[in-house]
N, C-alpha and C positions, 0 to 999 in steps of 0.2 A: 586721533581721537576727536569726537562730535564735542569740542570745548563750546560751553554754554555758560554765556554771561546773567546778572541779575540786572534789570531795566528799570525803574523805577517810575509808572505812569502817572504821567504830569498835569495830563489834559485828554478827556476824550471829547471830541463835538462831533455831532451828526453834521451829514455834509449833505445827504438827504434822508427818506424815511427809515432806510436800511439799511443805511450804511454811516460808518463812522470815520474821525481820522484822529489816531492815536498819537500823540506827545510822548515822548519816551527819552529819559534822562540814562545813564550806565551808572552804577552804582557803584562793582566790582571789577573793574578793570575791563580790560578789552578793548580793543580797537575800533570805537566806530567811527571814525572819520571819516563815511563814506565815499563812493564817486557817482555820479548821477546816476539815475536807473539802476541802481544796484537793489538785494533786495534782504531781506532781514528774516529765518528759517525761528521760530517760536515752539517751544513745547510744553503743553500741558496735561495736567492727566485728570480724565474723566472714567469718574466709577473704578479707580484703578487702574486704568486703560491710558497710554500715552499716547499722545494724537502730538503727531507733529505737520506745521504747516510755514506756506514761505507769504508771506507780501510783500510788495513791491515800495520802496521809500517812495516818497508822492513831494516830499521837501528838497528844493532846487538850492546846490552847496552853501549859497550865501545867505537863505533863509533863517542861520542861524538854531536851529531844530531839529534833532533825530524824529522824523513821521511816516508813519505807514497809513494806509487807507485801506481797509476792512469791509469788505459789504457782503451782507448777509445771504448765507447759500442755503435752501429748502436742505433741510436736514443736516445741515455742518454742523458738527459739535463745538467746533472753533468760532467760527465766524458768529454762531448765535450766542457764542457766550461772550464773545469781544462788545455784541452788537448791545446785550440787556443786562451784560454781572460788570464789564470791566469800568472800572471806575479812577479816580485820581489818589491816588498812595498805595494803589496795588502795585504788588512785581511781580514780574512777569522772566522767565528766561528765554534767552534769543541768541543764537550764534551770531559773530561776527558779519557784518556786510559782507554779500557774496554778489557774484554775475556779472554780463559780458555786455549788457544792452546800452553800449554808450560809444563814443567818439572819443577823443580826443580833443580837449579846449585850447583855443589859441587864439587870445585876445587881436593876435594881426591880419588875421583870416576872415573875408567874406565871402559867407558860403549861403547857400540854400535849403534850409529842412523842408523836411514836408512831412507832418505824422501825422499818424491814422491811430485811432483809438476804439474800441469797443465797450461799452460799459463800463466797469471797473479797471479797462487797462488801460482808464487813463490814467493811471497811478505814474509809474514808470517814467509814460512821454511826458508828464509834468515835470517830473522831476530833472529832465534833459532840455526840456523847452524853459524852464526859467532860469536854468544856467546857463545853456547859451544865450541867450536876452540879456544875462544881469553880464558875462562873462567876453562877450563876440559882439562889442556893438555895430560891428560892421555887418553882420548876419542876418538874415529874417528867418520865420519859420511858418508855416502854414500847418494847420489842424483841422483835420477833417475826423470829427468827434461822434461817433453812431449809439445811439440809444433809442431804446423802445418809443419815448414820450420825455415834454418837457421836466416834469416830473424823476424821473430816472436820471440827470446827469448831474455828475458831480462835480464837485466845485465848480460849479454855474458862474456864481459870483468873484472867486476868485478870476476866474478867468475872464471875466467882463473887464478885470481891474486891470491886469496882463495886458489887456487892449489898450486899454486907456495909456497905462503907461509906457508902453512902449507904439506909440501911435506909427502907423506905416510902417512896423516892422514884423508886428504879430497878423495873422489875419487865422480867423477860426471860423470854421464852418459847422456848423450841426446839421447832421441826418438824422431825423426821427422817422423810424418806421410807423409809426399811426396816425402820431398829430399832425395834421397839414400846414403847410407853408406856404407862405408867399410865393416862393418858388418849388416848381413840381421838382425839378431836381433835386432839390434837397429832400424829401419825402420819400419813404423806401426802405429795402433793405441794401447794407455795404455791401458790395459785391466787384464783379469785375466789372460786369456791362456797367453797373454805376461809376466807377475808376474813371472808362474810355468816358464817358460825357464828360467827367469832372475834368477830366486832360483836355479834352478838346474846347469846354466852353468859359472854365474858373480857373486850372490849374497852368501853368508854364512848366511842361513837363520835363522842358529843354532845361532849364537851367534847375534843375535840384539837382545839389551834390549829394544829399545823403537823406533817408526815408526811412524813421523808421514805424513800428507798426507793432500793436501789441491788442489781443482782443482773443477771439472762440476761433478755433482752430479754422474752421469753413471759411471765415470772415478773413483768416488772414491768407491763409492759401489762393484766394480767389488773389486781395491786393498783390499782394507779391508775384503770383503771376503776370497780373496785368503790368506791374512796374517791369517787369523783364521785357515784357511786349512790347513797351515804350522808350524800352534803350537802357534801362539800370541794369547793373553789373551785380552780382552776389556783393559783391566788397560793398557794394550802396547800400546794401538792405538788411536794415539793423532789427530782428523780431525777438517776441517774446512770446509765449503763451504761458494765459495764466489758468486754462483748463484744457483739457484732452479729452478727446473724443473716446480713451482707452482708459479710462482711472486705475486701474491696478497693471498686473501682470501682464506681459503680452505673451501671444501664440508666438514660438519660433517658426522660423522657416521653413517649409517641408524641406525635407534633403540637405539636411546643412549639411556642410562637412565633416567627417568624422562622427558624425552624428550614431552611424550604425558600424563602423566599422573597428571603432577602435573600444579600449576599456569605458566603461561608464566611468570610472573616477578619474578624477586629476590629481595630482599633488600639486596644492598652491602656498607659495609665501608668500604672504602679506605684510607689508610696512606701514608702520602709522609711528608719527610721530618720537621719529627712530630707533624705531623698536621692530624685529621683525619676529611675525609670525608664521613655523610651518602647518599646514594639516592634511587631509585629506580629505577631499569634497567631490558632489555627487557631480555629474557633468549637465543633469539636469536643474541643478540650481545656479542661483542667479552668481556672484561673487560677492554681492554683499550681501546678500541672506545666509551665503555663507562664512560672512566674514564676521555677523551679528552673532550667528550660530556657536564660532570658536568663541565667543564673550568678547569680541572686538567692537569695542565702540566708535565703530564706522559712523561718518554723517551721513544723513538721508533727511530728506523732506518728502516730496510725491511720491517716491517707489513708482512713476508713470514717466521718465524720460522727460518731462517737462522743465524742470528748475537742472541748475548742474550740481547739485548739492554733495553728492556724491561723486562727484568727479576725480577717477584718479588717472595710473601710467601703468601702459602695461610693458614692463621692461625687457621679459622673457615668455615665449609662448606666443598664443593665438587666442584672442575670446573670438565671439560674435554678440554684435551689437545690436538687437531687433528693433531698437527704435531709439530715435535722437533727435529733439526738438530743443536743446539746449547746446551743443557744442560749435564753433563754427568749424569748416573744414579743414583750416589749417593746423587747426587743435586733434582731430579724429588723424590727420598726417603724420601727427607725431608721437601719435602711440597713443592720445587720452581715450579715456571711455567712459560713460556713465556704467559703476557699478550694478547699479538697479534692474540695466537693462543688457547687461555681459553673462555671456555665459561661455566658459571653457570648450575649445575646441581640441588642445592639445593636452597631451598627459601630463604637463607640467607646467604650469603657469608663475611668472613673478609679478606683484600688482604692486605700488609704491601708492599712499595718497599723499603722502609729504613733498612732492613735486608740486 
């Protein structure tokens, strides 16, 4: 079951024109204790209508404060109402801290970051870069932060401090695509050609242990290919996206399998929360449209493969998964799937999300 806590807003302050970073206390129990880059799944209802959505903690473990950073989307029902209604003694409901975009902290280790950010996802690599800082003092990290104009990036200021405080260990870089810089380099779009100069004339590509990268799906596609180019391993590259180029439903595969050949239905069980349910469902729908369908209060955020909100095991049977921008490999290994984006290929499937 989508268990949803009460949050109790403490603080909201803009961090630029359009964006906010919300303070958030628990009220009624729940687990937030988060781990860095984790992210926090909110549900509210407009006009009757439940909009659920995820943001990213932007508050690094020992900041002391549950925070998400919210920036306003042309036509989001969420983010303009966080951005102009939410205020301090509202509450707000949010499922427990969820996601995969972090490391493992180890005060005796010195290692190398290197994170990439785009506009709002620098929510997340904040949240990873002032933990390891406050947590690895043996560490550095380098930030190469892309925003339209000076105007557009967030926590500007904080992050000036970041420098400060941690002098010769933090080093940040800003790309603005309009506003010109001292250096032509740094002006642009993120991309790959732009990566290879950054490698060759700013970055020491040799020694980063681990990179991770969170931003618009183009933007990140291009980095991580080029970190591959330059010798990172999948295990080094830690992504997130916090939009898709695919917002709802996707197209299956032409020709999947069993697609034309066997029943349209499956029979599937569903576990939640140990409890199982049987039914029978169409082959054309997702597993969690049809698990909402049976009155299963399945968790979900995007319904777009982007967040793993939905994440469960598939214990018996076959789905097909058309798209996955939140699982890592060794997770899809062992049976998970994002619900959202599974659809039964065998006449009988067993799906567990209590794993």
């Amino acid at each position: 079951m989508a268990h949803f806590h009460d949050l109790t807003v403490t603080d909201v302050t803009k961090t630029i024109r359009d964006a906010v970073v919300v303070t958030l206390k628990p009220v009624n129990g729940g687990d937030f204790d988060f781990i860095q880059g984790q992210y926090l799944t909110f549900r509210q209802k407009f006009d009757g209508i439940e909009v659920r959505r995820s943001y990213s903690i932007c508050a690094g473990k020992d900041d002391g404060v549950l925070q998400v950073g919210i920036k306003k989307v042309e036509g989001g029902a969420f983010s303009t109402w966080a951005n102009e209604t939410l205020a301090p003694g509202m509450v707000i409901e949010a499922m427990e801290p969820m996601g995969s975009f972090h490391t493992p902290i180890d005060p005796r280790q010195a290692k190398n970051y290197l994170g990439f950010a785009g506009g709002s996802g620098i929510t997340p690599v904040l949240s990873n870069m002032k933990t390891v800082l406050a947590r690895e003092p043996r560490s550095t990290f380098t930030l190469v932060y892309a925003n339209r104009g000076v105007n557009t990036i967030m926590f500007r200021e904080e992050l000036e401090d970041l420098k400060n405080l941690h002098m010769g260990r933090l080093t940040v870089i800003h790309i603005l695509e309009s506003d010109a810089q001292d250096i032509d380099l740094f002006t642009g779009r993120m991309d790959a050609e732009k990566c290879k100069a950054l490698f060759t004339h700013w970055i020491d590509i040799d020694s980063v242990d681990t990179s991770f990268i969170c931003g618009p799906e183009p933007m990140m596609l291009g980095i991580s290919a080029a970190l591959r180019d330059h010798g990172l391993s999948d295990d080094q590259i830690k992504f997130e996206l916090f939009a898709s180029a695919q917002p709802g439903r996707l197209k299956r595969k032409a020709g999947s399998a069993a697609s034309t050949a066997a029943a349209k239905s499956t029979e599937a069980t569903i576990t939640m929360d140990g409890a199982s349910r049987s039914f029978t469902m169409d082959k054309d729908q997702t597993v969690l449209d049809a698990a909402l369908e049976n009155a299963l209060d399945a968790p979900f955020a995007c319904k777009a493969g982007v967040c793993s909100t939905c994440r469960c095991k598939v214990i018996e049977g076959e789905v097909e998964m058309v798209a996955n921008h939140a699982l890592e490999d060794y997770e899809v290994q062992q049976g998970y799937v994002l619900s959202c984006q599974s659809y039964p290929l065998t006449d009988r499937i067993v799906v567990d999300y209590d794993h």
